[in-house]
N, CA, C and O atoms as a GROMACS GRO file, in nm:
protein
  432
    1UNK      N    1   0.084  -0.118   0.000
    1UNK     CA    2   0.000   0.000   0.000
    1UNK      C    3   0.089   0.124   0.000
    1UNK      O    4   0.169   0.147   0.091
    2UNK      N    5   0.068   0.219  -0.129
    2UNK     CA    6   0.150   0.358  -0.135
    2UNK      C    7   0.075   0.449   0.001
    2UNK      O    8  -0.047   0.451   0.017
    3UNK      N    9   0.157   0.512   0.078
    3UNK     CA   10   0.103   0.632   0.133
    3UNK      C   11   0.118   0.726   0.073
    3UNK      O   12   0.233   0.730   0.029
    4UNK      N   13   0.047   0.826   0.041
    4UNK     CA   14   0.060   0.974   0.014
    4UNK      C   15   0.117   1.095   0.118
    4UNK      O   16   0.116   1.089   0.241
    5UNK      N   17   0.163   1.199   0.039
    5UNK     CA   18   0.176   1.257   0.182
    5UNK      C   19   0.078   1.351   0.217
    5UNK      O   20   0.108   1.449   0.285
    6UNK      N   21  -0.022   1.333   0.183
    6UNK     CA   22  -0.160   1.394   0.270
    6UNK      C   23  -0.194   1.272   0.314
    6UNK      O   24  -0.316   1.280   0.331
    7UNK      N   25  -0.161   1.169   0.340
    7UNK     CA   26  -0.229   1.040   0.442
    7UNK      C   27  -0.165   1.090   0.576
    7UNK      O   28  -0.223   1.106   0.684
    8UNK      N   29   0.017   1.121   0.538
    8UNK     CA   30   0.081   1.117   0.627
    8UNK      C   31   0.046   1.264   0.739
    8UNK      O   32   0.033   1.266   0.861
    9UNK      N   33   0.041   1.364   0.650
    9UNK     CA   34  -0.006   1.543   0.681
    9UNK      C   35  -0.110   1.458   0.787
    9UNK      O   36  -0.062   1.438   0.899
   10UNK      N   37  -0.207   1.420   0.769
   10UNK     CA   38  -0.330   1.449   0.829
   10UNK      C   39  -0.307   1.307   0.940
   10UNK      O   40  -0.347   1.323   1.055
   11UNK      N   41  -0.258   1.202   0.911
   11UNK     CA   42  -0.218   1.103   1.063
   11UNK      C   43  -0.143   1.217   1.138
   11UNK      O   44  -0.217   1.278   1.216
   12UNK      N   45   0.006   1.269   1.131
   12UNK     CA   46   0.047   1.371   1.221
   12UNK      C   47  -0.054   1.474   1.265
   12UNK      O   48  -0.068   1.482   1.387
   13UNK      N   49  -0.134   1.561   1.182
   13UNK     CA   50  -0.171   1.595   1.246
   13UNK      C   51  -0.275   1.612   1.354
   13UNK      O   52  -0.290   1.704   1.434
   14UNK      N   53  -0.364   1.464   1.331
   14UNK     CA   54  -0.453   1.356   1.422
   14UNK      C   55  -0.400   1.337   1.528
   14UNK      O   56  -0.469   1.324   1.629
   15UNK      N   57  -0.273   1.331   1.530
   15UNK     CA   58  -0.172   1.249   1.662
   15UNK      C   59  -0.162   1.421   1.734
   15UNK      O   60  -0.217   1.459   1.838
   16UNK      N   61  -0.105   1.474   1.672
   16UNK     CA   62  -0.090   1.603   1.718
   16UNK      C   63  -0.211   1.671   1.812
   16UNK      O   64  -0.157   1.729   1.906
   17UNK      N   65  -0.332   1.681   1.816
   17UNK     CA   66  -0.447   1.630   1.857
   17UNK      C   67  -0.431   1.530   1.956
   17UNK      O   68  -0.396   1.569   2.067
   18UNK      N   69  -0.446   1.435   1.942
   18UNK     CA   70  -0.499   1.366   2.025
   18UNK      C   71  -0.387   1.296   2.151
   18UNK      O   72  -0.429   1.233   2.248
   19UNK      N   73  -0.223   1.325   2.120
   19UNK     CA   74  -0.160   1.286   2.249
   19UNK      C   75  -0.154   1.400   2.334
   19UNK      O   76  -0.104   1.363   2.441
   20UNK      N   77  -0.185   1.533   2.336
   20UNK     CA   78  -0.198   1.612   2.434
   20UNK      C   79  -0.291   1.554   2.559
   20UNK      O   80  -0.258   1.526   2.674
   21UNK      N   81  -0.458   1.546   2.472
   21UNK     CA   82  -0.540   1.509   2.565
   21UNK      C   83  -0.490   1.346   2.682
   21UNK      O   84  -0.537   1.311   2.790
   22UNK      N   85  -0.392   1.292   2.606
   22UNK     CA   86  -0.339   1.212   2.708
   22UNK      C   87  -0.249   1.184   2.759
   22UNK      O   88  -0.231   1.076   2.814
   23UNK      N   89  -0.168   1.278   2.752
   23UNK     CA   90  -0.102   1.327   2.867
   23UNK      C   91  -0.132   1.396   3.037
   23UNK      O   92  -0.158   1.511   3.073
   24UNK      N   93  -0.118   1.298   3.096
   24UNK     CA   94  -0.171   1.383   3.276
   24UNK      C   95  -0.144   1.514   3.288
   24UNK      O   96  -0.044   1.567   3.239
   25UNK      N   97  -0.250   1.584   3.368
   25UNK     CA   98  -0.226   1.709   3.434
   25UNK      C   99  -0.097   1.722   3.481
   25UNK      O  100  -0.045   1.631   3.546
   26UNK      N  101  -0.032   1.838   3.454
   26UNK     CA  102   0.077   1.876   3.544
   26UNK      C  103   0.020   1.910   3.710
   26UNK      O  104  -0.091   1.944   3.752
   27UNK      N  105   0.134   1.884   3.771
   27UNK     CA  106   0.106   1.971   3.933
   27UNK      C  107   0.060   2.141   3.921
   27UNK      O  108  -0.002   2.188   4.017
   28UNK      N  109   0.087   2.215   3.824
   28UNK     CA  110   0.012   2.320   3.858
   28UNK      C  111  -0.130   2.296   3.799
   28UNK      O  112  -0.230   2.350   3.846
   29UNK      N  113  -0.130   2.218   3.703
   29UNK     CA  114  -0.293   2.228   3.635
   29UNK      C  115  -0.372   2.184   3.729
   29UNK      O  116  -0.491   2.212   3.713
   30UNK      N  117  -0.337   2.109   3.844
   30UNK     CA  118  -0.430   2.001   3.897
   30UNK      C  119  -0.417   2.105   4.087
   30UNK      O  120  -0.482   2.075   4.187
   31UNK      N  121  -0.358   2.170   4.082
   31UNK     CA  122  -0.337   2.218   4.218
   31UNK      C  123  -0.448   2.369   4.230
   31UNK      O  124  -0.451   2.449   4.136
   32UNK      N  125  -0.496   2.381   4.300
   32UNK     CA  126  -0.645   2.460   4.280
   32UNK      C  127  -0.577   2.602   4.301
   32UNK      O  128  -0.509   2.632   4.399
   33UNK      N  129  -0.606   2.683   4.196
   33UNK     CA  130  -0.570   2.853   4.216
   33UNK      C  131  -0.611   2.935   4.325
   33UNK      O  132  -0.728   2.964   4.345
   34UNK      N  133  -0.522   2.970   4.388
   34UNK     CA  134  -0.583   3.123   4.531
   34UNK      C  135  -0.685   3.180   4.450
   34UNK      O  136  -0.664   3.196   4.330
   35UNK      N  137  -0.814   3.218   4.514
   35UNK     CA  138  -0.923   3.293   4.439
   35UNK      C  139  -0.939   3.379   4.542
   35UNK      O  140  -0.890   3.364   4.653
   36UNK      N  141  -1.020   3.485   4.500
   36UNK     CA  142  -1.041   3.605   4.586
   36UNK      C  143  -1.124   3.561   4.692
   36UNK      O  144  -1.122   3.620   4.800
   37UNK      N  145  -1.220   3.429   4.666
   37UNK     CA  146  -1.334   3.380   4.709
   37UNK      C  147  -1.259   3.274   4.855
   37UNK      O  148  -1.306   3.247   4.966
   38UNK      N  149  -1.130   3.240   4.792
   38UNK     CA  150  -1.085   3.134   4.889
   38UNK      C  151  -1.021   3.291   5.028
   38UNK      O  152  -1.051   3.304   5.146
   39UNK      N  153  -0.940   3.372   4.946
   39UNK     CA  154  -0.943   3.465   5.032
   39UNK      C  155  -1.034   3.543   5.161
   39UNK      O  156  -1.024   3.574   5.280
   40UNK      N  157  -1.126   3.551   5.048
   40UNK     CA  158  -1.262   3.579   5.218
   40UNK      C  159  -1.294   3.499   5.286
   40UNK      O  160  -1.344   3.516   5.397
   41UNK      N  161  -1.266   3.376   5.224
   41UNK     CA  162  -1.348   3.268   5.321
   41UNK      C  163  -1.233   3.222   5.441
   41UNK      O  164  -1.248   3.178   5.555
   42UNK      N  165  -1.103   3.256   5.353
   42UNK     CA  166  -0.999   3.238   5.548
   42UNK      C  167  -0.962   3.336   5.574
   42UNK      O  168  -0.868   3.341   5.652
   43UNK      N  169  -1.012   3.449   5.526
   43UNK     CA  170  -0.944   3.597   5.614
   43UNK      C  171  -0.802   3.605   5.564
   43UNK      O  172  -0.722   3.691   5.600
   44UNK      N  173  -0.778   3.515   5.484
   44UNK     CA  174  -0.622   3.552   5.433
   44UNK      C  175  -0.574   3.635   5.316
   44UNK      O  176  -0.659   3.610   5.231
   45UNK      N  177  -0.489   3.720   5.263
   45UNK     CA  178  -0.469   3.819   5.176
   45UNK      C  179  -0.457   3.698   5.012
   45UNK      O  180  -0.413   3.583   5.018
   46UNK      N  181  -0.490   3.740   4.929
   46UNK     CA  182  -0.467   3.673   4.786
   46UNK      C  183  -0.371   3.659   4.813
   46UNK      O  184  -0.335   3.548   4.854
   47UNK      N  185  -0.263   3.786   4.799
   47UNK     CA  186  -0.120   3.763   4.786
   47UNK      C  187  -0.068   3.656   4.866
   47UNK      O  188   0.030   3.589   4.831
   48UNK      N  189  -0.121   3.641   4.954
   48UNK     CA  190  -0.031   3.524   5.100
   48UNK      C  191  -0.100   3.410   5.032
   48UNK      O  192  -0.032   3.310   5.055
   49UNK      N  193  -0.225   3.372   4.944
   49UNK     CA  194  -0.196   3.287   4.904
   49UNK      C  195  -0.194   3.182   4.805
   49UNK      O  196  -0.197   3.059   4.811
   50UNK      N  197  -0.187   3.299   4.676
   50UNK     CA  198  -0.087   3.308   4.595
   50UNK      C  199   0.048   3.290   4.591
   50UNK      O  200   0.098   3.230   4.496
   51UNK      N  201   0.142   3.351   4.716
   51UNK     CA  202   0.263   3.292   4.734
   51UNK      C  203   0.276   3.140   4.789
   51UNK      O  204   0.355   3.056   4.747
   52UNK      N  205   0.157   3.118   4.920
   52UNK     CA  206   0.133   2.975   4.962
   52UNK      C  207   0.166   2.876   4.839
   52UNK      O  208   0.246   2.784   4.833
   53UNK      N  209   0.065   2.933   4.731
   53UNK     CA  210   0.028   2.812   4.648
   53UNK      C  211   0.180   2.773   4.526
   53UNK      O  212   0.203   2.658   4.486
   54UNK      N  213   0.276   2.910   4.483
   54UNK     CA  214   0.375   2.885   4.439
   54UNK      C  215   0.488   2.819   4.532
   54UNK      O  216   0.536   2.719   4.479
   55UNK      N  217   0.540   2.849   4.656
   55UNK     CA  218   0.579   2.754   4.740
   55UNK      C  219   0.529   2.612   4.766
   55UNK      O  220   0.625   2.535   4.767
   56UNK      N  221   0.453   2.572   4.780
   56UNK     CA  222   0.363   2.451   4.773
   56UNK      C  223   0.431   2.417   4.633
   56UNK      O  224   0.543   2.366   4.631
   57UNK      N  225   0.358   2.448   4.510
   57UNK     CA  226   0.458   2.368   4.367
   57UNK      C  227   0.572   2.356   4.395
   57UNK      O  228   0.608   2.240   4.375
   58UNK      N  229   0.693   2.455   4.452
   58UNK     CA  230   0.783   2.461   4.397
   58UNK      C  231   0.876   2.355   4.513
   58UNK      O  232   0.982   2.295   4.498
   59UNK      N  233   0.795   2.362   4.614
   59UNK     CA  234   0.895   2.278   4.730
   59UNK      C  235   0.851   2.149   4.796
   59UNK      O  236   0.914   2.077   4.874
   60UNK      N  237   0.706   2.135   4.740
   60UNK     CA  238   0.635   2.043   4.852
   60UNK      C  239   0.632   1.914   4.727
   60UNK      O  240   0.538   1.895   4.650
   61UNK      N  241   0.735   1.850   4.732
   61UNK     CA  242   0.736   1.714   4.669
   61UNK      C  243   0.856   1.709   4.604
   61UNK      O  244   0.884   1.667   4.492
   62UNK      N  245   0.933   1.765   4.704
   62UNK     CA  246   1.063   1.716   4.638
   62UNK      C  247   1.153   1.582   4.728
   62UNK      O  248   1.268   1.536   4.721
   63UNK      N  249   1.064   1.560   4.787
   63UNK     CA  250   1.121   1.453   4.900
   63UNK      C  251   0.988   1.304   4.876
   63UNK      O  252   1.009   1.183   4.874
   64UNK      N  253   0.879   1.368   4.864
   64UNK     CA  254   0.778   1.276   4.791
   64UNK      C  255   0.672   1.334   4.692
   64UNK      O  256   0.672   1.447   4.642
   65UNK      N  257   0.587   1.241   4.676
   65UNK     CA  258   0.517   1.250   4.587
   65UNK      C  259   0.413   1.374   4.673
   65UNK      O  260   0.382   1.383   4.792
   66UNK      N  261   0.371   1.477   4.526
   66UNK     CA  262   0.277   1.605   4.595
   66UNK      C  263   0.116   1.541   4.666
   66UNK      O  264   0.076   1.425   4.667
   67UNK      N  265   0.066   1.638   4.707
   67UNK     CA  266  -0.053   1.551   4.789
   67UNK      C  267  -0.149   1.707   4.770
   67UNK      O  268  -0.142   1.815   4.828
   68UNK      N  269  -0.233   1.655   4.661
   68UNK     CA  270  -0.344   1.757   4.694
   68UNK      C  271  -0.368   1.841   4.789
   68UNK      O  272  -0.344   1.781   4.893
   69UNK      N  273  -0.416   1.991   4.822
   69UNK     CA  274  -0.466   2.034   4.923
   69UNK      C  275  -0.592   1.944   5.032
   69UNK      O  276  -0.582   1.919   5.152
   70UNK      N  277  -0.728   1.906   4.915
   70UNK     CA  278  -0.803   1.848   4.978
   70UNK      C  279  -0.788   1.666   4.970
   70UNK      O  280  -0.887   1.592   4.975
   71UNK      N  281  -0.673   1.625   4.958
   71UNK     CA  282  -0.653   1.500   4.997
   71UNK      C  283  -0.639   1.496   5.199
   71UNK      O  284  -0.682   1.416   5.282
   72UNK      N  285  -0.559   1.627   5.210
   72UNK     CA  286  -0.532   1.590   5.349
   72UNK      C  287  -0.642   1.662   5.483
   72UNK      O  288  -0.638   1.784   5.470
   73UNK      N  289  -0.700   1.637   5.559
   73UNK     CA  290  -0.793   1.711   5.620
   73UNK      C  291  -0.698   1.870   5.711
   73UNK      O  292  -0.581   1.860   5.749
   74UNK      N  293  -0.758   1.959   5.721
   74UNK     CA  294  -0.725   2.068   5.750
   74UNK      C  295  -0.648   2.047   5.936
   74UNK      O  296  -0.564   2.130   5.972
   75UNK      N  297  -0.683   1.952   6.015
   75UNK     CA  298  -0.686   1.907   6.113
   75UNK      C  299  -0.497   1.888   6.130
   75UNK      O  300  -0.415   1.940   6.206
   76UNK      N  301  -0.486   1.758   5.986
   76UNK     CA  302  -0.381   1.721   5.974
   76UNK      C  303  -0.287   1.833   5.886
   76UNK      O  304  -0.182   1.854   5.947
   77UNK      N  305  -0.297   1.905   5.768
   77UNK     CA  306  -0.215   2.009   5.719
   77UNK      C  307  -0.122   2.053   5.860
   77UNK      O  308   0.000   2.038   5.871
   78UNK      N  309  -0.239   2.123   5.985
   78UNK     CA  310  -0.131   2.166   6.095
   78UNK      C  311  -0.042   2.120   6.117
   78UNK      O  312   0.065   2.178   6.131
   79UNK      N  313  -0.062   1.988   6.127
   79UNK     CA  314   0.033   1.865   6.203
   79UNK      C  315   0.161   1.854   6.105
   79UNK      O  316   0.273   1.860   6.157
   80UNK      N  317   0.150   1.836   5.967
   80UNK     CA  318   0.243   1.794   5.918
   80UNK      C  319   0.291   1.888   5.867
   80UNK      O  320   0.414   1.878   5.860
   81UNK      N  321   0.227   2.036   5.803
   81UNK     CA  322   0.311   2.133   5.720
   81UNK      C  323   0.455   2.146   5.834
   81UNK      O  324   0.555   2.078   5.808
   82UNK      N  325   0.454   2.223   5.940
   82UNK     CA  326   0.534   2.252   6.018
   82UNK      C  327   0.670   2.181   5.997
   82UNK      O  328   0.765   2.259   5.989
   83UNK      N  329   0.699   2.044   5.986
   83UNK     CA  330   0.816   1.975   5.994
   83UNK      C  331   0.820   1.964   5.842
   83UNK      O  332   0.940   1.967   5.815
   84UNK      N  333   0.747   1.953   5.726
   84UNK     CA  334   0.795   1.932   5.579
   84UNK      C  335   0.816   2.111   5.530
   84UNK      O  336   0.889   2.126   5.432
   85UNK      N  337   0.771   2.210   5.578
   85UNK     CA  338   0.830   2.337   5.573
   85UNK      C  339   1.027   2.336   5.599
   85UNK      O  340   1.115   2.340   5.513
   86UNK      N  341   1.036   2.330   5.727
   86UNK     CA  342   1.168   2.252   5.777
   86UNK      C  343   1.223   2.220   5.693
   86UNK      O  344   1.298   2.298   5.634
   87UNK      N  345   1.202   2.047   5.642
   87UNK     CA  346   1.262   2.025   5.575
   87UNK      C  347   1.292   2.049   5.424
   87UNK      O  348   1.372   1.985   5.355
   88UNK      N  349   1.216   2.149   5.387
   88UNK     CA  350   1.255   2.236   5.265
   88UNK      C  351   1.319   2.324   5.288
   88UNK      O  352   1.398   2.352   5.198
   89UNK      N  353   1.322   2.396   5.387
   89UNK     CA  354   1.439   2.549   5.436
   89UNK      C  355   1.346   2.612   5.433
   89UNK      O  356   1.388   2.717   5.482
   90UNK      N  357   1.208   2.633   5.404
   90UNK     CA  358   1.132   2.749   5.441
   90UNK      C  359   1.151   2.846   5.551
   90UNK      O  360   1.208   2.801   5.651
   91UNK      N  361   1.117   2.963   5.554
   91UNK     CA  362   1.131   3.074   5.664
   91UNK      C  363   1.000   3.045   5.730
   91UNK      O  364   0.928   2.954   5.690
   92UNK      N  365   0.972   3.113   5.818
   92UNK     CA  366   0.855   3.073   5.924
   92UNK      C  367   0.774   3.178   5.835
   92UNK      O  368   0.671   3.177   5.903
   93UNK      N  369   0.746   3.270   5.732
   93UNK     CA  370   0.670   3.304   5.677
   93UNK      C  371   0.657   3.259   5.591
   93UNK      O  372   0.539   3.248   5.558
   94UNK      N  373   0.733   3.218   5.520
   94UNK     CA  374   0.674   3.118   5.380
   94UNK      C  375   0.603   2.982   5.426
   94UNK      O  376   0.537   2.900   5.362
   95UNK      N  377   0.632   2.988   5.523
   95UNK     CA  378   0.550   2.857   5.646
   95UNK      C  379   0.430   2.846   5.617
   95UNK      O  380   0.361   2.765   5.554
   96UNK      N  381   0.404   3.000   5.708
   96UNK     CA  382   0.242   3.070   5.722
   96UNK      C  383   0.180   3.069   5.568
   96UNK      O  384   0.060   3.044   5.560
   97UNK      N  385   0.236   3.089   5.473
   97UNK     CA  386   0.218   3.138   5.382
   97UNK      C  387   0.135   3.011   5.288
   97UNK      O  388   0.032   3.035   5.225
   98UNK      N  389   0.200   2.878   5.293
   98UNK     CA  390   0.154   2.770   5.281
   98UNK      C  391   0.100   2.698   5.368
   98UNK      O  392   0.062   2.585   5.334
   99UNK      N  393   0.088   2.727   5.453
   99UNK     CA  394  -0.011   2.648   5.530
   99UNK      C  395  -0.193   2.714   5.504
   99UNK      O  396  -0.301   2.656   5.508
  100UNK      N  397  -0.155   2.855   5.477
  100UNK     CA  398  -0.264   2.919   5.478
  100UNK      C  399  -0.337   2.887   5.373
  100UNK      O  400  -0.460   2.891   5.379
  101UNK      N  401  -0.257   2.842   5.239
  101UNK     CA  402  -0.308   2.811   5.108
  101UNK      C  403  -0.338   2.707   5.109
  101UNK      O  404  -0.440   2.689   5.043
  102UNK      N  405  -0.280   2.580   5.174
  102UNK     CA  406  -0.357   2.472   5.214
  102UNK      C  407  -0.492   2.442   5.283
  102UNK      O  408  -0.581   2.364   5.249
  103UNK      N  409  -0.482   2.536   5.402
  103UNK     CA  410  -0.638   2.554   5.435
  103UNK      C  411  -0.702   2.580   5.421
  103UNK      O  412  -0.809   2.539   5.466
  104UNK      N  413  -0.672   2.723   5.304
  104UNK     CA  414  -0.813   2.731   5.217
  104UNK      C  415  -0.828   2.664   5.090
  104UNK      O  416  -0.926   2.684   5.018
  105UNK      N  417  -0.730   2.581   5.058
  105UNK     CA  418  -0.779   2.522   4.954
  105UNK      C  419  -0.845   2.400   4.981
  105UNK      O  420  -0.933   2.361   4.904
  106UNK      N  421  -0.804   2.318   5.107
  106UNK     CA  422  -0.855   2.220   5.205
  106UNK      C  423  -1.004   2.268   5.192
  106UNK      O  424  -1.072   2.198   5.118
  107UNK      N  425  -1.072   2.384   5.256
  107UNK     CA  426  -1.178   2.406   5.250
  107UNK      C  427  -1.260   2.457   5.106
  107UNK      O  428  -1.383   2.470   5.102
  108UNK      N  429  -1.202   2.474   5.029
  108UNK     CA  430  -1.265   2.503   4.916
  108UNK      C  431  -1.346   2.476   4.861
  108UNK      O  432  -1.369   2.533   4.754
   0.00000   0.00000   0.00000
């Protein structure tokens, strides 16, 4: 069987199409955005957590695998941010900063 190269044009560009859609979410696609809405609802500034939520990508799974905001209950975030902050080098405000974005995204 001859292929043409409009068989070939249009398989590439079918594939081109269709392996995006299956490819997994990245960690930012899948990690829920600071909204103004998550803001009122914990009294916390966008900005704090907006920075929460880029700290969180950038540090929270480099030792394991990332863990959703609302995988973990808000109860436990307390318990564990504190010592995995630590062990990233976080400052005690970039602490606050992610913990805060966890809890409102926990509650979201």
């Amino acid at each position: 069987m001859h292929t043409t190269g409009f068989q070939l044009f249009f398989s590439f560009a079918l594939l081109s199409v269709l392996l995006p859609a299956c490819t997994p979410q990245t960690l930012d696609q899948k990690t829920p955005v600071a909204t103004a809405e998550m803001a009122n609802r914990s009294k916390q500034s966008l900005d704090t957590l907006q920075t929460g939520r880029a700290l969180y990508i950038a540090h929270c799974g480099r030792c394991h695998e990332h863990q959703l905001p609302a995988s973990v209950s808000s109860e436990d975030w307390h318990i564990v941010a504190p010592g995995m902050a630590w062990n990233a080098g976080l400052n005690q405000g970039d602490e606050r900063a992610v913990l805060a974005y966890l809890l409102a995204a926990t509650s979201h």
